[in-house]
N, C-alpha and C positions, 0 to 999 in steps of 0.2 A: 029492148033497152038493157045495156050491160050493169049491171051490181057488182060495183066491187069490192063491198063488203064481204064479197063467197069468193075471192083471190087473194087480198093481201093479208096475208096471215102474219103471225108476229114479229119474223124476220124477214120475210121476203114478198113475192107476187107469185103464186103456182097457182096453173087452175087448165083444163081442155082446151084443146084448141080444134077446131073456131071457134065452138059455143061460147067460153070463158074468156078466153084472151084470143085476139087477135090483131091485125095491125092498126084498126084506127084504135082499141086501146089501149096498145103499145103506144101508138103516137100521142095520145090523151096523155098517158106515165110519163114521155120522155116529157112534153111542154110544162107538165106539173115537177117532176124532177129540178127542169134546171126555176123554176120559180119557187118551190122551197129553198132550194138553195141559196138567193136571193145576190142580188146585183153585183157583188165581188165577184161573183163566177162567170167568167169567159170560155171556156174551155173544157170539155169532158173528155173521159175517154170511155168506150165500149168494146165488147169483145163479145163471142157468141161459142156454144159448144155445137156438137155436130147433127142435131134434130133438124128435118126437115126442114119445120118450119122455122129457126132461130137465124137463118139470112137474113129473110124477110123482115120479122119481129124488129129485129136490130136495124134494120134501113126506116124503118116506122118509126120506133123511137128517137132515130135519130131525126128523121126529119121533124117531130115535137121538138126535140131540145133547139134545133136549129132555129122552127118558127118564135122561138122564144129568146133567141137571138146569142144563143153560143155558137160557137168553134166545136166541132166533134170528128176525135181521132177515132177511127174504126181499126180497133186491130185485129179481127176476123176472126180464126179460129182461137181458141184456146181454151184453157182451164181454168176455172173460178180462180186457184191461185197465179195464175198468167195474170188473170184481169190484177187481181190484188198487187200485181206487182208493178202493174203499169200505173195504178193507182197511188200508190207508196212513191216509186221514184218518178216519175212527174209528179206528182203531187198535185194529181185532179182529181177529182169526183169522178167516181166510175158506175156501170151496169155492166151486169152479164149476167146475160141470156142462156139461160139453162132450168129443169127440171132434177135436176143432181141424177137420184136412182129411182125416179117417178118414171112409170111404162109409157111408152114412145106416145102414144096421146096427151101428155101435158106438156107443157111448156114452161116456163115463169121467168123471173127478172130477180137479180139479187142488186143492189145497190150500195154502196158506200160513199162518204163523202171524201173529199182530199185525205193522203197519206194511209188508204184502204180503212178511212176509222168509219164503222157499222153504220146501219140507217136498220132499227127496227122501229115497232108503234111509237114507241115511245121517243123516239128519237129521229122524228121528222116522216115515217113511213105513213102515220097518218093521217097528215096533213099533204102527202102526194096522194095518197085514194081520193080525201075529199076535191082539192082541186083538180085531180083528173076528172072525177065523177061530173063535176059542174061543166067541164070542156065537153065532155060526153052529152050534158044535157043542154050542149048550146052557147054554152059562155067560152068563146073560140082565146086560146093565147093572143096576145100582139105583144110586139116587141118594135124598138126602131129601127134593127135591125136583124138581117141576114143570116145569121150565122153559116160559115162554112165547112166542109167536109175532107179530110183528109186519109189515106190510106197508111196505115205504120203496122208493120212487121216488126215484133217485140222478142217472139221466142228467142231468138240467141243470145239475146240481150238477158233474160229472162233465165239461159240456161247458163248461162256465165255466171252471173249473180248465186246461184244456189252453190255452185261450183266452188267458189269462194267463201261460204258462212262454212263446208265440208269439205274438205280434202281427201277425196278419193285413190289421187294417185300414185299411192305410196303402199296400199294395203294388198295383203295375197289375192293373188287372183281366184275369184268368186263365179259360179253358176246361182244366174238367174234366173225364175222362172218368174213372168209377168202376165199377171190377165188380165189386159184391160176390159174386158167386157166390151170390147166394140166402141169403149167409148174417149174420152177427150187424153188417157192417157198415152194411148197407142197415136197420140200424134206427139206429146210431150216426152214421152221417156227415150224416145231414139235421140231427141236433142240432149237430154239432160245426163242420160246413162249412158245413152249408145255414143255414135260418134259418125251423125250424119250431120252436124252444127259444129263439133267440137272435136279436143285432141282424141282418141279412144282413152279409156280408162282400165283399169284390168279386170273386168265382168264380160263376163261371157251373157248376154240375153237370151231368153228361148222363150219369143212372144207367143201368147196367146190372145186373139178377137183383137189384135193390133188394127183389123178394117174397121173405119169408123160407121158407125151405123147407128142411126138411132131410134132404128126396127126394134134394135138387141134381138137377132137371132139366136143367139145361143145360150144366154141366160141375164135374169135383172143383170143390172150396173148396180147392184146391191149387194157387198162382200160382210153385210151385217148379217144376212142370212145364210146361215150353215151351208143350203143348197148350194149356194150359188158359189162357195168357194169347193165344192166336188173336184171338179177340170181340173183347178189350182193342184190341188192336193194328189192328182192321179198322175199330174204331169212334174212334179219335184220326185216326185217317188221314180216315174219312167228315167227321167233323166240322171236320175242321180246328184238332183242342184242340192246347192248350198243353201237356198231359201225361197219361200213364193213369195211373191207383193203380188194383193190384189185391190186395185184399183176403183171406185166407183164411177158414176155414170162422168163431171164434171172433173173428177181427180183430185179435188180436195180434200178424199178420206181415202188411208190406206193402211188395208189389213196385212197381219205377216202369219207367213207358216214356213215352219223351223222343218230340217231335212228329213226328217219321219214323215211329212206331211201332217204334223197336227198345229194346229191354232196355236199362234203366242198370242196370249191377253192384249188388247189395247192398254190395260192397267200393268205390264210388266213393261211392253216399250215407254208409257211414260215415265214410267222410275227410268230405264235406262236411258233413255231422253235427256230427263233431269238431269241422269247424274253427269253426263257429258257437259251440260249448260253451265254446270255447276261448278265443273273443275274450268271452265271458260271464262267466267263469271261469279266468285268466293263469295259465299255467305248471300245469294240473291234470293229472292222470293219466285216458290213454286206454286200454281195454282193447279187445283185438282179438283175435277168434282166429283158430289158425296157418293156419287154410287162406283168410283174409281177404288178399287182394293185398298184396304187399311194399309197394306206393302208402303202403299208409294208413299204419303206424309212421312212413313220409319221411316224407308228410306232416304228422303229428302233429309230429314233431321240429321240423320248419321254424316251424310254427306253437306254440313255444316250449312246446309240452306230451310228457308222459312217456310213451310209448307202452307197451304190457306185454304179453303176451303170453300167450294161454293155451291149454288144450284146449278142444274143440268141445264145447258142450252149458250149458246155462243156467244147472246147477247149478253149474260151475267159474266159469261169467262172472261171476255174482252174489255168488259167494264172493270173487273177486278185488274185486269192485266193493267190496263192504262194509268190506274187509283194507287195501285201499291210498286209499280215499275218493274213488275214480275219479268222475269227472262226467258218466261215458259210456262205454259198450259196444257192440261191434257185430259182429255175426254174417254167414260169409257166406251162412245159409240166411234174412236179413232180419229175426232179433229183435234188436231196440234197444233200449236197457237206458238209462237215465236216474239221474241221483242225482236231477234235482228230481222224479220221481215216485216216489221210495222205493227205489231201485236193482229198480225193475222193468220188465219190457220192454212197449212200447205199440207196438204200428203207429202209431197215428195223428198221434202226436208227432212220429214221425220225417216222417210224410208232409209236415207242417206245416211243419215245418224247409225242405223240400226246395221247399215251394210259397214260402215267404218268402224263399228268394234265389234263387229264378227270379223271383219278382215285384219283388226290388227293383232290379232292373237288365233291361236291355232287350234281352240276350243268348237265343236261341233254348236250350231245355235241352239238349240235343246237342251245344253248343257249351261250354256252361255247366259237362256230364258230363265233356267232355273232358279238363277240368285236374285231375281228380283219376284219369283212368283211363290208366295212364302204359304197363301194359305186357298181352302177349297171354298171353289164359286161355284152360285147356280146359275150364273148368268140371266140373263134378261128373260124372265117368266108373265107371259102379259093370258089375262084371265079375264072373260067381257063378263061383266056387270051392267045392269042395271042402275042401282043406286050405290054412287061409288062412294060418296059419303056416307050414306050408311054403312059399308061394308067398312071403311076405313075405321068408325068409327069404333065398328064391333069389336076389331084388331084392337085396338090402342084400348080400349076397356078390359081385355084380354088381360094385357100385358100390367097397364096400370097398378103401381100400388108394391108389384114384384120386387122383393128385395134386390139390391143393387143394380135394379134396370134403370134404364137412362131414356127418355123419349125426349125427339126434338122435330121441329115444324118448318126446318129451313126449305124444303122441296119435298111436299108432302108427308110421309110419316117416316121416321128413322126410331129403329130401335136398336140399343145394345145392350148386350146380357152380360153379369157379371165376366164369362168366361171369352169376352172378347167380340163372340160371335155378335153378327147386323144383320138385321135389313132395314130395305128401304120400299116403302110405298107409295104410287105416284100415280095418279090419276092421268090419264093422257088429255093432253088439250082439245084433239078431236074425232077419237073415237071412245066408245062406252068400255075402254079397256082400262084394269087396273094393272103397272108393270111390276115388277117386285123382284129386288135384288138381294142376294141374302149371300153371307159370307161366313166362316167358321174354319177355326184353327185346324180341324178336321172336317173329312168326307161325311163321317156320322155327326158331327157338332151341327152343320151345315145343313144336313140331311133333315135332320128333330127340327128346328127352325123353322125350314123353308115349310115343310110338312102342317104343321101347326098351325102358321097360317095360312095358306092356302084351303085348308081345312073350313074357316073363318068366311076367306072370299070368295069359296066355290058354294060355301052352305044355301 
């Protein structure tokens, strides 16, 4: 008997396939799907990324939503932001079927309601576990009707649209270098960059693992892990490109690396995200969250816009997005969050951004990263614990009391020191890891810091 309190976690459904998810759960999720959504809804639409088994899943699901008596557009392949956008302009309730940069035996379901707006626990997820859980245990959907099935092909439609929030075709001609990692980008960036849907643009591509595969032979669909951008970084360098994008499993996050081959911060493209959004859009609200570099909020301020602040994770950012009518979100694990695409996050938008003011001036990106990357990070440091409140605890007792220290409890433990320097402590939701982000005007400021506590959580 399937539990699916051990798959739908607080944004999504991931979990093994067969044992965890398979298609009569899938089909369970879609009948529950369109029954939280409740009688106004007619109509979905789905999409799938390239795993084996997310055909299948996706003709499952659909057949639940069906027996429960919608209308469901299948638009086959794509990228979590493909779905998001078929979701946005129709203006249905969507699924897609993807495991993002989880290894080729998971699977899961992301969900949104009309116009790509989120579905996490709190917000209808669930209440699709429970009533799936009950169809699983025998309490079958009825509906009075039928619903039907349709096939639509969205990418050009999909690659137009981005096409038009950026303007590509005006700027120096650029060397790309792309690794999709095998997975949903290498079916998306020949439409959106390249020029097998579209006019060509002036980028020259030099794909890497553009075969879609969701083996991933050659490395995770994970650009958050250093390893896994090596290739990237060996092949901007071979080449002599002007930049790497690397892609994850679904393509909804993408990393960049400047022509030396080293890493631009997720927290430098958002300041320079912003500051585009910003000269689009005067005096708008920028959402950032807290473990994103002190950089961006300056930033954002200098360039006449509101900066905001939040916790880590897509559900709070898009809740902020939608509450304060922000023009822009940015994460430092690289989701970019847009008002002109529905307050949902695209990789590819943001990549777009970052090729159009490298292309409109004749500054090397390296140079270009520099003005928005003001001070030294340790980047995401995760240390397994045991007892992660105790250990947090001992931290914040540490610090407590310190002249001019500042502690605050919005996403676990944040601290700032007189001389600027943070971090931040955060318990992960499902493993016995504590993650710790710490920042400083200096390499040694940074250094003393990070040292200190980590001293505390490894004791």
């Amino acid at each position: 008997m399937s539990d699916l309190t051990r798959i739908v976690k607080a944004y999504d459904v991931r979990g093994t396939v067969p044992d965890q998810i398979n298609e009569g759960v899938a089909e369970a999720i879609g009948a529950a799907f369109v029954q939280t959504l409740g009688p106004d809804t007619d109509r979905i639409v789905v999409a799938h990324d390239m795993r084996e088994s997310s055909p299948g899943l996706t003709e499952a699901f659909a057949r639940g939503a069906r027996a429960a008596g919608v209308d469901v557009i299948n638009a086959g392949l794509g990228s979590t932001d493909l779905l998001y956008y078929a979701s946005g302009s129709l203006d249905l309730p969507g699924a897609m079927f993807t495991a993002s940069h989880n290894p080729a035996q998971y699977n899961g379901i992301k969900m949104c309601r009309s116009g790509a707006k989120p579905i996490g626990q709190d917000t209808g997820l669930a209440e699709i576990r429970d009533r799936a859980q009950a169809i699983l245990d025998g309490k079958p959907a009825t509906a009075d009707r039928q619903g039907s099935i349709e096939t639509r092909d969205v990418l050009v439609e999909y690659a137009r649209h981005l096409r038009t929030l950026v303007d590509l075709s005006g700027i120096r001609r650029l060397k790309v270098v792309v690794d999709a990692g095998n997975g949903m980008a290498g079916y998306t960036v020949p439409a959106v960059l390249g020029d097998s849907k579209l006019d060509p643009l002036p980028l020259e591509i030099v794909p890497l693992y553009f075969e879609l595969d969701g083996s991933f032979p050659n490395h995770e669909a994970n650009p958050l892990e250093p390893a896994n951008l090596v290739d990237l970084q060996a092949a901007v360098r071979e080449h002599g490109a002007d930049i790497g994008l690397a892609f994850d499993g679904d393509a909804d996050r993408c990393f960049v690396v400047d022509e030396l081959g080293e890493p631009v911060s997720p927290s430098a493209v958002t300041a320079l995200v912003a500051v585009r959004e910003l000269a689009k859009h005067p005096g708008s609200t920028v959402i950032h969250n807290l473990i994103t570099s002190h950089a961006v909020p300056e930033i954002v301020s200098e360039n006449g816009g509101t900066p905001v602040r939040t916790r880590v994770g897509h559900s709070f950012i898009k809740a902020e997005m939608a509450s304060t009518g922000a023009v822009f979100g940015g994460e430092h694990s690289a989701h970019y969050y847009f008002r002109d695409f529905w307050g949902a996050d695209t990789g590819m938008l943001a990549a777009m951004h970052v090729l159009a003011a490298l292309g409109e001036q004749g500054l090397p990106l390296s140079h270009l990263a520099r003005e928005y990357s003001r001070y030294a990070a340790s980047g995401e440091i995760n240390s397994t614990v045991s007892d992660q409140a105790g250990r947090m605890a001992a931290v914040e007792s540490q610090f407590q009391g310190r002249d001019g220290v500042s502690i605050d409890h919005l996403d676990g433990l944040t601290i700032v020191l007189p001389d600027g320097s943070w971090a931040n402590l955060r318990p992960s939701n499902t493993e016995p890891l504590l993650r710790l982000n710490v920042e400083g005007a200096t390499e040694a400021e940074m250094a003393s810091l990070r040292d200190e506590i980590l001293a505390l959580v490894r004791a």
